[in-house]
N, C-alpha and C positions, 0 to 999 in steps of 0.2 A: 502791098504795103507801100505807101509814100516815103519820101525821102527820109519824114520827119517823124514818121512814126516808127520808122527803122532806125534814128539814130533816139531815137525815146527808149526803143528794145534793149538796143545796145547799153545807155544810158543806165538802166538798171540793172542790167546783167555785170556792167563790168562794177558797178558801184558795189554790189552783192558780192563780187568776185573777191577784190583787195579791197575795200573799205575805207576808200578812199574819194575825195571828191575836188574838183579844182574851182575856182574861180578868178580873177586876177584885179588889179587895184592899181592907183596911178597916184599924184600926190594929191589927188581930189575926193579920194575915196574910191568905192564902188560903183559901179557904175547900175544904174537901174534905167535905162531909156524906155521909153513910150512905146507900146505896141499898137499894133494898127485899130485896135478896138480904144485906143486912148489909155491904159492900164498900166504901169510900170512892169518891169520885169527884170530881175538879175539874174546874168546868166550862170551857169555852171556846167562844168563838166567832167566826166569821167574818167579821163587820161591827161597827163601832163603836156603829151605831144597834141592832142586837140586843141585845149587853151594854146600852146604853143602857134600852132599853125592860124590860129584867130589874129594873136598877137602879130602877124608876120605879113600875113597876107588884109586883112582890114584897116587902113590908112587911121580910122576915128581909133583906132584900140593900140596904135603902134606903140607907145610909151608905156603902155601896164607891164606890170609883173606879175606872174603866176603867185596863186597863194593855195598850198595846198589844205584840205582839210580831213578831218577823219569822220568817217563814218558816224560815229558817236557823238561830235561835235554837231557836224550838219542838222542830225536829226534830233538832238536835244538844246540846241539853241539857236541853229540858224532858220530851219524849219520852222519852230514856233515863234521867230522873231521876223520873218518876212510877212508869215501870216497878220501877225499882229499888228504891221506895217501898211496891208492892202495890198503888197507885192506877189507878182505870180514866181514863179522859176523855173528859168529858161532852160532847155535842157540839148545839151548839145548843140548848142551854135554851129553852123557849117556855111562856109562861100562866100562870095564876097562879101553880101551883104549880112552877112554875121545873123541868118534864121534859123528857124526853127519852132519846136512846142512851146509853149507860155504855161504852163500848166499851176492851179493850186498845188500848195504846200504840202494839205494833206493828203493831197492824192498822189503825190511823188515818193511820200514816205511809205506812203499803204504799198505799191508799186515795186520801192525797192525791199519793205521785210519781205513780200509773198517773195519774192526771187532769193534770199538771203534764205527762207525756210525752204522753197524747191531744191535749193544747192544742197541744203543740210539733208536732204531726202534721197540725193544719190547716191 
């Protein structure tokens, strides 16, 4: 498993886990950059100290602020409002250059209920 498909694993595991999701914001908004295929993407992620460590170590992200969000939020209106948008959602940003999966909405949401029902299974 690649970097990226391990921190995608994680990504749903820990969103599954506490219910919880991060992203961050500056006075410009959100930030949605160009992925290599030309596509926008907004990233998010799973722990506060992940956005944290983006915030710290990526020079373009140094002035954001964490925005936490809830589980129920994400996937009843950030989810259908990216989709809506043509935005993918970046998932786990890691290193310098702040990469990772770009992945559709619905497929992020489908990704983290099967994890949120396997949890409920143990």
């Amino acid at each position: 498993m690649g970097q990226a498909a391990s921190q995608a694993h994680v990504f749903y595991k820990d969103v599954a886990k506490n219910k919880k999701v991060w992203t961050f914001r500056d006075a410009g908004g959100y930030p949605a950059p160009k992925t290599r295929s030309g596509q926008r993407s907004q990233p998010f992620w799973s722990t506060l100290s992940r956005v944290q460590k983006i915030i710290k170590n990526v020079p373009a992200y140094s002035g954001f602020e964490p925005v936490e969000l809830t589980w129920v939020d994400f996937k009843n209106k950030w989810l259908p409002g990216l989709e809506k948008d043509g935005l993918l959602v970046g998932i786990n940003w890691s290193g310098i250059s702040a990469a990772g999966y770009d992945l559709d909405a619905h497929w992020v949401r489908e990704r983290i209920e099967i994890q949120i029902k396997e949890q409920e299974n143990v």
